[in-house]
N, C-alpha and C positions, 0 to 999 in steps of 0.2 A: 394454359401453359404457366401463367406466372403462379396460381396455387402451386402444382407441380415443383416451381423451383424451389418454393418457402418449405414445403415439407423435405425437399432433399439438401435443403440449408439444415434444416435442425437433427437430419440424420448425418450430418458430415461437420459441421461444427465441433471442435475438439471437446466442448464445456458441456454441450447435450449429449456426447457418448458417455454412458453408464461406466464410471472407475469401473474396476476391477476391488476397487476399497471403497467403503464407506470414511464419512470422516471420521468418525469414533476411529478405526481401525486406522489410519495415515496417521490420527495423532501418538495413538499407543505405539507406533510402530517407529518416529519419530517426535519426542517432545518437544523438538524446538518451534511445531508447527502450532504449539497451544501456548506459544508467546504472542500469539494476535499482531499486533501491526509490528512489533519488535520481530518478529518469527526474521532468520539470515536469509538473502536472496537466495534463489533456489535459478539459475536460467534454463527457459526453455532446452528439451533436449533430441526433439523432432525435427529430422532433416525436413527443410523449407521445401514445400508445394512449388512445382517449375512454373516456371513464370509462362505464360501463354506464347506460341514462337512468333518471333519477332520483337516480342516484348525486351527493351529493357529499364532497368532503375535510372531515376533520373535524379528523383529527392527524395529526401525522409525528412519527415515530421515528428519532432519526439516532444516526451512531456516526459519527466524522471523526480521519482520523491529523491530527495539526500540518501547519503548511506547508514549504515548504523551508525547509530550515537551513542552518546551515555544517556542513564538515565534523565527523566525531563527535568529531575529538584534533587542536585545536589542533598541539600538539608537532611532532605527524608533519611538518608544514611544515618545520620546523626542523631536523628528523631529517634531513627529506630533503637539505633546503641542504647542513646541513653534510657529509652523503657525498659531494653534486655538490662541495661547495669541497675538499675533501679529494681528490678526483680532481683539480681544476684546478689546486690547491698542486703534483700531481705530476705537472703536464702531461699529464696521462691525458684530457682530454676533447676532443671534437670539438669545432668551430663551435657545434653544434645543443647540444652538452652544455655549450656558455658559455651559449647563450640559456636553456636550460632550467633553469639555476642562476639566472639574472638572476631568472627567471619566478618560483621559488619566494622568492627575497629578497621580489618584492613581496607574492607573497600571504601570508607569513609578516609581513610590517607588516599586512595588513589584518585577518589572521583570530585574532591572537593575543589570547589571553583570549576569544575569541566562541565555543568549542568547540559545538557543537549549538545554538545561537542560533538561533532564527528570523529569516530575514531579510525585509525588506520586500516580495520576490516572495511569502514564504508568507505576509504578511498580505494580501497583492492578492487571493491564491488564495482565502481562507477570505472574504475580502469579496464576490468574484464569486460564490461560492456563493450565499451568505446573499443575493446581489441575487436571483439566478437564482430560488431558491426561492421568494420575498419576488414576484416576476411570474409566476409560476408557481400561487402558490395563495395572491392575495391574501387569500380567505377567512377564510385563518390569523393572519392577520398583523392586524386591525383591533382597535381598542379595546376591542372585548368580550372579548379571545383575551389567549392567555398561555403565554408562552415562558420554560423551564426550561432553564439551562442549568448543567453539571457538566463540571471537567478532571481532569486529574492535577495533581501539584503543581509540576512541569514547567514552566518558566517558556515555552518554544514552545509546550505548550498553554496554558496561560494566557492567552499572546498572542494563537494563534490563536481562544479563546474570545470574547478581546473585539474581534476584529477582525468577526467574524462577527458579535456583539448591535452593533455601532457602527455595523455597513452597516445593519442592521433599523432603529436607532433614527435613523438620518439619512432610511430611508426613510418612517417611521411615527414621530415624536418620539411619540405617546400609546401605543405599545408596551407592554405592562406583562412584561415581564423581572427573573430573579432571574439569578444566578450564584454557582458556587463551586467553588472550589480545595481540595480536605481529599484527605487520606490517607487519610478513610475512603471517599471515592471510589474510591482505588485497589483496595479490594477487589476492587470488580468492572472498572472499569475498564482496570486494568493485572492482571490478577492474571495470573504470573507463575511457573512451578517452574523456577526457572532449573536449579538441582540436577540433578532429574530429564531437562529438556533435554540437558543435558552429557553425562547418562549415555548416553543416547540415542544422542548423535555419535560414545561412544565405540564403539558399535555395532562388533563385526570385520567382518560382512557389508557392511554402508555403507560402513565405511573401506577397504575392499578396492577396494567399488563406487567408491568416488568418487575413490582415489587411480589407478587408473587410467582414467577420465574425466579426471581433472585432467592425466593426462600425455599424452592424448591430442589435449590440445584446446592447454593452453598451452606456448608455445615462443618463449623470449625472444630468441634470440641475434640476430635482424634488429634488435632496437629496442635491447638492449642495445651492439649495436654499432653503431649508428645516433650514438649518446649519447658513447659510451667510445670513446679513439683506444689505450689500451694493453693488447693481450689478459692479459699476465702482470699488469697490475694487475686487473682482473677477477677474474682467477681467482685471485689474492690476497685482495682486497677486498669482493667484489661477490656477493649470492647472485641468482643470475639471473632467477630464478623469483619468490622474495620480493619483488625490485626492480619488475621487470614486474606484480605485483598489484596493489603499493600503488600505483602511477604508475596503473593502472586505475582503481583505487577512488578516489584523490583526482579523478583526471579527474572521472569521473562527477557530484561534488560539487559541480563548479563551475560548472554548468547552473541551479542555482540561485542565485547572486550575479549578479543580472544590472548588477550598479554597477560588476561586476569584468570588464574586459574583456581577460577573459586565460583561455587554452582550453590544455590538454592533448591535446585526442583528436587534434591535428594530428602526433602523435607515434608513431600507431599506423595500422597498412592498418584497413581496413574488415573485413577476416577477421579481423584480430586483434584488434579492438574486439566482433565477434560471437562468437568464440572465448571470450573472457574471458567475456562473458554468459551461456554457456552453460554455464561453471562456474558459475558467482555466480545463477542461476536454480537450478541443481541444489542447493548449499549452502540457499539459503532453504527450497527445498524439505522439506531433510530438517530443517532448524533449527526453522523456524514451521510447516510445511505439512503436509499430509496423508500424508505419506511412508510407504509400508507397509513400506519396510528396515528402518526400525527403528521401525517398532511404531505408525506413527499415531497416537498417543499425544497429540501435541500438540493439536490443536483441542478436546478434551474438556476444556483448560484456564480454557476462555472456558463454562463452563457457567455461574458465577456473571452473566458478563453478559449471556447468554442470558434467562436466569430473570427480574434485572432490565428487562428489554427487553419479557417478556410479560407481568409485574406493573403496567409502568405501562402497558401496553399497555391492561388490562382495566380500570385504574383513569379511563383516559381515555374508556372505553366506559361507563360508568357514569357521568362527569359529561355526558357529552354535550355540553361546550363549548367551541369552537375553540382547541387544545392544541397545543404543540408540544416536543420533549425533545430535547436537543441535547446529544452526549455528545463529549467531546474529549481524543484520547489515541494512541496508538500504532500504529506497522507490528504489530507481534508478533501484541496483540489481535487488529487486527480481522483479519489474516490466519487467525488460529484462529477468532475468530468467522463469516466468511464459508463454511470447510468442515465445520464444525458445522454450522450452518443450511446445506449444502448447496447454496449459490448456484453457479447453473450450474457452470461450470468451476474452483469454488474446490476441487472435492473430487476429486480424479482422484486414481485410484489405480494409479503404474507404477513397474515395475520396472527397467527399458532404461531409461537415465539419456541414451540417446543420442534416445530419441522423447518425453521428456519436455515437451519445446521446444512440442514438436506441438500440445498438450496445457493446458500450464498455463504462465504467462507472468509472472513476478513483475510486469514494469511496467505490466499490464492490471490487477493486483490490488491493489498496495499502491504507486503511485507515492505521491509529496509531496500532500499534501490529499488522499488516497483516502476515500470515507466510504459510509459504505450509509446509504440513507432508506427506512424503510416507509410508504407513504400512505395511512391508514385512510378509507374511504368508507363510508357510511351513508345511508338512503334515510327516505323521510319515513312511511314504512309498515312492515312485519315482516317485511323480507325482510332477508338476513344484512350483517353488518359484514363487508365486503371488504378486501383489501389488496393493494397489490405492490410487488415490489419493484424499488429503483436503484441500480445500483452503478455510483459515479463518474457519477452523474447519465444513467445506461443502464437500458433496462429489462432487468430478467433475471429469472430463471425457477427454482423449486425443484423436484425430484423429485415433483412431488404431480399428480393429476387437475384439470384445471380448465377446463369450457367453455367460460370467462370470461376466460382468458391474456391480458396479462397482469396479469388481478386474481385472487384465492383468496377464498374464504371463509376467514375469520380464523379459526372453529372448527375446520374441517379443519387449516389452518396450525396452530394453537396445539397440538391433538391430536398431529400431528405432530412436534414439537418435541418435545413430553415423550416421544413415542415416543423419538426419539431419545435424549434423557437419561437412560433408565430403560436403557435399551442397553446403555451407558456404565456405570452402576450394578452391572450383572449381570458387564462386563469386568472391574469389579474386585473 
């Protein structure tokens, strides 16, 4: 029986049904999906699986990255300018390389001093959430209920903490909500081996893997000379390769300013807008992700917030009174939290950096306002505390039996977890 249930988990799981697209095709079909962790929130759009009868919502458990920002370095804007003015000083640029100099002048007025800011798109974000939820399970939300809410000290989560309690309490002003910003938050909720990551990438296997990946995929000299009218100043001045990334990466960024109406990807083919994501997929990959090149290591980082996730989970089971825990914080986390807790496609494990794509998708995982919700239900009699789970407001599925998909029994679920952590224990 319980084989039986794990095979009808991975045919009813939304992440193991076969798109209807490939990724190459989601990207072409929308660009903004090859901005990698910048890509705009996207929310689930699948009416919610009915809850078991008798069942109702008691709490939720959330984790939420920030909303869009600006870019992560100011400077770079500036950087950039002044290599385009320094090519235009020596009549080295095209047409297309005067406009795309004009282009960085302005958004260097707009973004300087805003380095990683949240901007008014990722307060929208965390607000439509907080609505979404707020009509979703009014139950939570009335005057007898109570919403706890924790950030980093992060002034984007900060922001996006209060943008989220502002839509609850414009929706319910008799709300009763706490909040708070402390570093002791960050223990768990950014905990962090940055050290240990480094060492990681410097992995020879990965750096093998990925330096030839990276020369497979990117290939500047169309864009670069799209930009540049003098080859010897180029190849004086210009590193081809490093020029074409950062021009990627800033693009990407700028899907969230929607006050800014100024686009880079018009600068790049559609291949080579999907080319670059396919490094910059790989990179998160081995950075935050479950990457078995170098040692998988990373998600077992996020066990502190794990731990906190099941403590108030259990503490919410034993008050019994309509709860809610609202955590606000980082790509990194919840991407190691997500393949710790084994959420569908968060945990893949490959080697072929060329079928990776197939597989696991930064902008399905950690776009701008990503957040995982657990929804506890409880019945009026002694049958088990339930749960499932949403990622990005999706329902998705854990490795576990369940004839109940997509709800678990939260014993099993909790069991499971520690199984996992004690795993983790014995690896080191």
């Amino acid at each position: 029986m319980r084989k039986f249930f794990l095979i009808l988990y991975a045919f009813l799981s939304p992440l193991f049904i076969l798109d209807a697209q490939t990724t190459k095709e989601e990207i072409m079909a929308d660009l903004n999906k090859a901005g990698s962790n910048y890509c705009v929130y996207s929310p689930g759009q699948d009416a919610p699986t009915r809850s078991p009868k008798g069942y109702k919502p008691f709490y939720i458990s959330h984790y939420g990255r920030h909303g869009s920002r600006y870019y992560i370095s100011d400077i770079d804007f500036k950087k950039m300018y002044d290599l385009l003015d320094s090519a235009s000083k020596a009549n080295s640029l095209t047409q297309l390389g005067e406009d795309v100099k004009s282009r960085f002048w302005t958004m260097w007025q707009d973004i300087e001093n805003k380095a990683s800011d949240l901007t008014t798109l990722g307060m929208k974000q965390h607000a439509g959430i907080a609505d979404r939820m707020y009509h979703q399970y009014p139950s939570l939300f009335t005057k007898d209920s109570y919403v706890d809410a924790r950030s980093t000290t992060r002034a984007r989560c900060v922001l996006s903490m209060s943008s989220f309690l502002i839509r609850l309490k414009e929706l319910n002003p008799k709300l009763s909500v706490s909040m708070s910003s402390s570093h002791v938050n960050e223990l768990y909720l950014s905990n962090e081996d940055a050290k240990a990551r480094d060492d990681r990438m410097r992995d020879p296997e990965w750096n093998k893997k990925f330096g030839q990946f990276h020369y497979e995929h990117i290939h500047p000299d169309r864009l670069v000379s799209s930009i540049f009218s003098n080859p010897e100043y180029v190849s004086k001045h210009i590193d081809k390769v490093a020029f074409m990334r950062k021009l990627y990466d800033i693009s990407c960024s700028l899907q969230g300013l929607e006050h800014l109406d100024i686009t880079l990807t018009d600068l790049f083919t559609k291949e080579e807008l999907y080319d670059n994501w396919l490094v910059q997929n790989a990179w998160w990959y081995a950075f935050a992700g479950p990457s078995p090149i170098n040692g998988k290591e990373t998600p077992y980082e996020q066990i502190p917030l794990l731990i906190n996730i099941i403590n108030e989970a259990q503490v919410a089971i034993r008050m019994g009174t309509p709860q809610v825990s609202l955590r606000f914080g980082h790509d990194i986390p919840l991407m190691g939290l997500l393949a710790l807790m084994r959420i569908d496609n968060c945990f893949v494990e490959e080697y072929d950096l060329n079928e990776l794509h197939k597989k696991w998708c930064d902008f399905k995982i950690i776009p701008m306002a990503s957040n995982l919700q657990m929804v506890f239900y409880k019945s009026k009699g002694d049958e088990p505390i339930l749960v499932k789970f949403l990622l990005n407001e999706r329902e998705v599925g854990i490795p576990l039996s369940s004839d109940l998909y997509p709800y678990y029994r939260w014993d099993d679920v909790k069991d499971y977890y520690e199984s996992v952590m004690n795993r983790s224990e014995k690896r080191n």
